[in-house]
N, C-alpha and C positions, 0 to 999 in steps of 0.2 A: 576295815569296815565291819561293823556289829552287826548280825545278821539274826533272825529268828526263824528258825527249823520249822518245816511245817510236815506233818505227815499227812493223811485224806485230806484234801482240800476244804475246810469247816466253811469257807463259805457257800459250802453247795446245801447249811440245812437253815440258813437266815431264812427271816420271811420275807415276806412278796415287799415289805417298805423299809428293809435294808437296817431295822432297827430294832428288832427285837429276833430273838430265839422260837421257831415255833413248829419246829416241824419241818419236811420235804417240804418248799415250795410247790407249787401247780405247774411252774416249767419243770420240774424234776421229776414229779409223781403222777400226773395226767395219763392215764393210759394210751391217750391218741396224742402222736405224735402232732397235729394240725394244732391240737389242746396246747403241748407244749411250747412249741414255735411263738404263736403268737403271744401266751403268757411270757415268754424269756420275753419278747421285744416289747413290751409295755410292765413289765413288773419284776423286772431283778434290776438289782443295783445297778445304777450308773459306776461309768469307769471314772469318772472327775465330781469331787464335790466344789471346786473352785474352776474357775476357765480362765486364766490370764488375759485381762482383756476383754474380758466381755462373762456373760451369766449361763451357768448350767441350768436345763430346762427346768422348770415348775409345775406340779400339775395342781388344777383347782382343787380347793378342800374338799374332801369328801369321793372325787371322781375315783382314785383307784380302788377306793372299796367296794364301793358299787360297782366297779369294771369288776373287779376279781368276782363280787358274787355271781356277776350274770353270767364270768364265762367256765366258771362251775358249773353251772346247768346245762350250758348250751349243751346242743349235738354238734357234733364233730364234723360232721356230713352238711350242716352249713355255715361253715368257718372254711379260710381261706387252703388252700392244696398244698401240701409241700413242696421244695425243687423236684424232690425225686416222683413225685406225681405227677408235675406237671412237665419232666422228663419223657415220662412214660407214654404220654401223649391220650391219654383215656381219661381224661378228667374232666368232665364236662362244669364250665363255668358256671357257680350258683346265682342267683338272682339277687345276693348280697355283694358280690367279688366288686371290686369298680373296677375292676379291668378284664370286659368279656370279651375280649379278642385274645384270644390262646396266642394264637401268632405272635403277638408284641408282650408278652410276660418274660422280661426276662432272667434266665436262670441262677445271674451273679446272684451272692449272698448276701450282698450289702445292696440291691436291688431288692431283694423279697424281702431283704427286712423293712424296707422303706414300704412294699405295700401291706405288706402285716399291720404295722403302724396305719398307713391311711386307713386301712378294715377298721382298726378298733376307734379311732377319732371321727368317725362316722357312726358308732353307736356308744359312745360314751356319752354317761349323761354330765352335764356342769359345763357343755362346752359345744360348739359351732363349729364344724370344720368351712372354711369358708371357700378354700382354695388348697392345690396340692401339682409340684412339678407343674411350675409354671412359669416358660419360657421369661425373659426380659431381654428385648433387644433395643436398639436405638440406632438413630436414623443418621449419619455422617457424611462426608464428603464422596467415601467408598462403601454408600450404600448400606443396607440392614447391616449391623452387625448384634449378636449375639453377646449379652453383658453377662448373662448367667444364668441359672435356675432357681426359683424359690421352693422350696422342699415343702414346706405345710404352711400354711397360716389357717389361725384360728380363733372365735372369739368367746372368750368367758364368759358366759351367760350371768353369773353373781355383779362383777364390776365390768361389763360389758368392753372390758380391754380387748386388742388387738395382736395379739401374740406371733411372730415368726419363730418357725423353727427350722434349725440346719439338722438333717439327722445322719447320722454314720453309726454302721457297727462294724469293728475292728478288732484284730487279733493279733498280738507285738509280742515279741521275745527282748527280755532286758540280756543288752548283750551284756559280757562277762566283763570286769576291768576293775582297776586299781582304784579309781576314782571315787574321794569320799563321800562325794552328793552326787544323788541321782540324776540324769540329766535326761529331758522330755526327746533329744534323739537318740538316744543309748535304749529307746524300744524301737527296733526295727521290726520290720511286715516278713514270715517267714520265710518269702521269697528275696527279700533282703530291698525291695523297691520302695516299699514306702514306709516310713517315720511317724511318730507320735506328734513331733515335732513338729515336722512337716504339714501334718493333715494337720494342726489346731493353727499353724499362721496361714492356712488359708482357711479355713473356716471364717478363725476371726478378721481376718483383715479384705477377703475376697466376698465371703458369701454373707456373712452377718451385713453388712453393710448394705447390699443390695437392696433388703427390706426395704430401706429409708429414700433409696433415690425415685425422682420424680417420674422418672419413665416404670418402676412398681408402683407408685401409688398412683400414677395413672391407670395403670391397667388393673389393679385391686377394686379400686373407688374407698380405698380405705388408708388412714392414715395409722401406721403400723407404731403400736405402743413401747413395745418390748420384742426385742430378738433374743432367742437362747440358745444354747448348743445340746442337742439332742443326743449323745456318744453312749454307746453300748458299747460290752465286749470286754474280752479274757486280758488278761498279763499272763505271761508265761516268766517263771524267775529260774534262774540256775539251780538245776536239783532241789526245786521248791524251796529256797532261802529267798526271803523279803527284805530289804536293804531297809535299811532307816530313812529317813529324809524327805520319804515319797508324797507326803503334806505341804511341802513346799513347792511339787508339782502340779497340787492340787486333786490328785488319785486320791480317790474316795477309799474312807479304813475298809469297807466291806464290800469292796470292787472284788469281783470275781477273777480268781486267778489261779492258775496251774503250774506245771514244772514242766525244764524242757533239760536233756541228758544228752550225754552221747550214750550209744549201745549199750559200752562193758557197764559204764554206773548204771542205764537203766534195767541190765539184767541182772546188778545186784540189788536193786529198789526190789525187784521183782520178786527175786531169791528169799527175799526178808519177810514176804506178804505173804507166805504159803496158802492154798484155800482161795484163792481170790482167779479170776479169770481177765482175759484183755479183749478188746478186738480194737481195728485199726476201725476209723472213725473219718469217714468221707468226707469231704470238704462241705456236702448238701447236709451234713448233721452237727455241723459245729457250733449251731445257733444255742438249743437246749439241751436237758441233760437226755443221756442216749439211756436206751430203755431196750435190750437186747435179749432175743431169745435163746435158750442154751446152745443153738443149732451154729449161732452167728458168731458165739465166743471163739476165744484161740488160747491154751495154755503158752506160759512165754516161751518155754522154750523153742517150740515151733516157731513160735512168731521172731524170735531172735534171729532164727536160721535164716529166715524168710528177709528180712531187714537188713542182716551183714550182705545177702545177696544182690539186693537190689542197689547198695551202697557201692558196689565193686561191679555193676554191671558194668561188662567189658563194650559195650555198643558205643561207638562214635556218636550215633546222635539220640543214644539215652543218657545225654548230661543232666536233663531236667528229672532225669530219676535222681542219678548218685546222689545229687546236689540236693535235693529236697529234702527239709524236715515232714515226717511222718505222722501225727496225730495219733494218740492211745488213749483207750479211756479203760482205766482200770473197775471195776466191775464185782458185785455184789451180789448175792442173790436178792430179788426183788423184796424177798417176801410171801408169807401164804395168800395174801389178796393175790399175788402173780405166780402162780407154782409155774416153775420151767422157764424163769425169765429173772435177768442180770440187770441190775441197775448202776450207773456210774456213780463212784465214789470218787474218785477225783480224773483229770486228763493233763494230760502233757504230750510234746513234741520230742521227739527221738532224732537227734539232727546228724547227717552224716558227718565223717571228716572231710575236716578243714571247714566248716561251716561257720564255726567258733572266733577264726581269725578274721574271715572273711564279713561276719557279722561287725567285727569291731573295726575293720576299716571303714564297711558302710555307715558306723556311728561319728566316727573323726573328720567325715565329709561338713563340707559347708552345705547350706541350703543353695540348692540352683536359683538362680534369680529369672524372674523374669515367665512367661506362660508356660515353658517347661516344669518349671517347678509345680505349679498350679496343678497341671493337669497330671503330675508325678501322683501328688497328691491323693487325686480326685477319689 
């Protein structure tokens, strides 16, 4: 297999519309982290430019520009909280949030991406949000049953169309193998549970659909024009090598993507970069680019020491440590606009052993059939 070598990750300097050259993005360069969050989940590249099956999402002409001007200016302080804020439990809900019950926010990350998104499609101009996370049940022999969730619907104010959206963001590792064409389950979830695969046959075949049946357009009062697949989120490739083929999957050329190593190769990546600093990068930061202060960095070789450890931890029931790939974001100095602060130039995963095999069996697997798989998915 033909492969092309990447070193810093080049597409962390694309612009906000995935097609030109123009500098740090606004999820990259934003001082406030709330700033960047909600820019990564409405203005970096989508991870599919084609969806098997159904349409990647669209947005009205002209709306992301006007989105990215306004959230340039905005203040930070009434834009939506981070996890790790809203962890901390002192975050008192703005009078913009649409969900002001602290209690029911929840912390997943493909949760707060979904309300970052509903934030910005309530003040985007070009467009209506009309509806968001909205049950669909239906009335059977054995009572309400539950058919599914509608993620967004919304209407174009230009051709006053009806648009559904499914939204997911996601983060897969292309497991390693012989095989000459890329295949859409050969990216597993780095806990190894969920598929690329897997999550687009139920999107399209589960949730796209739902739009259209009468028990939604009943409860909408609108008849739904267009569905599309809303996917954000990373590819992780083996020691940042990009396989050929991946147009046939429909992965977008300027889909956001990183490298993922075992240890010794990520301490010779590391070896190679002299100058540059790391820190480990919490699952609450994996959204946009991390923006760390000199305090928060780790030179590798500590972190090395730190990593073979936790790999080899001898504890019966720290399997979920050994076993887990790690997150690194390698790291630069900001800048004179930031004296004293690192900014990420590229990230990748640091996967223990045996993670590598175990990856490539979870790829050889069939799809589960049936509501297990659905909700494997979910």
């Amino acid at each position: 297999m033909t492969v092309r070598e990447l070193g810093p990750d080049l597409s962390l300097t694309r612009g906000g519309d995935g097609n030109r050259p123009s500098g740090p993005p606004l999820w990259r360069r934003a001082a406030s982290a709330r700033t960047r969050d909600l820019a990564w989940t409405t203005l970096s590249p989508p991870l599919l430019a084609a969806v098997p099956g159904a349409a990647p999402a669209r947005w009205p002409a002209g709306t992301l520009a006007a989105w990215q001007h306004w959230l340039e200016a905005a203040d930070p302080a009434t834009l939506p909280a981070t996890i790790d804020e809203l962890a901390d439990g002192h975050v008192a809900p703005s009078a913009d949030d649409p969900d002001q019950d602290p209690a029911s926010r929840s912390l997943r990350l493909g949760r707060h991406a979904e309300r970052l998104l509903h934030f910005a499609l309530r003040h985007m101009q070009g467009l209506s949000l009309l509806a968001a996370n909205v049950p669909v049940r239906c009335a059977g022999r054995q009572g309400i049953r539950t058919l599914g969730e509608l993620d967004f619907i919304w209407r174009e104010q230009a051709s006053g169309a009806v648009v559904h959206w499914e939204m997911a963001a996601k983060f897969y590792l292309m497991a390693p193998g012989d095989s000459q064409v890329a295949r859409a389950q050969d990216f597993v979830g780095p806990n190894l549970v969920d598929r690329l695969g897997d999550k687009l046959g139920h999107i399209v075949h589960r949730q796209l659909p739902l739009g259209c049946t009468a028990e939604a357009q009943a409860l909408l009062g609108h008849t739904v024009d267009r569905s599309e697949v809303y996917l954000l989120g990373w590819l992780f490739y083996h020691d940042g090598r990009v396989p050929p083929g991946l147009d046939a999957l429909g992965i977008a050329p300027d889909h956001l993507h990183g490298w993922w190593s075992t240890l010794d190769d990520w301490a010779a990546r590391a070896a190679a970069r002299p100058g540059l600093r790391w820190c480990r990068l919490p699952r609450t930061g994996w959204l946009s680019g991390a923006l760390v202060p000199e305090s928060g960095t780790e030179e590798a070789g500590a972190l090395r020491a730190m990593l073979a450890q936790r790999f080899a931890d001898p504890r019966h029931d720290h399997g979920w440590r050994r076993e887990s790939p790690v997150m690194l974001c390698e790291l630069e100095p900001a800048g004179p606009e930031a004296p004293g602060w690192w900014r990420e130039c590229s990230r990748g995963f640091v996967v223990p052993p045996g993670w590598e095999e175990r990856a490539l069996a979870r790829a050889a697997e069939p799809p589960r059939p049936g509501p297990q798989a659905a909700q494997d998915a979910a």
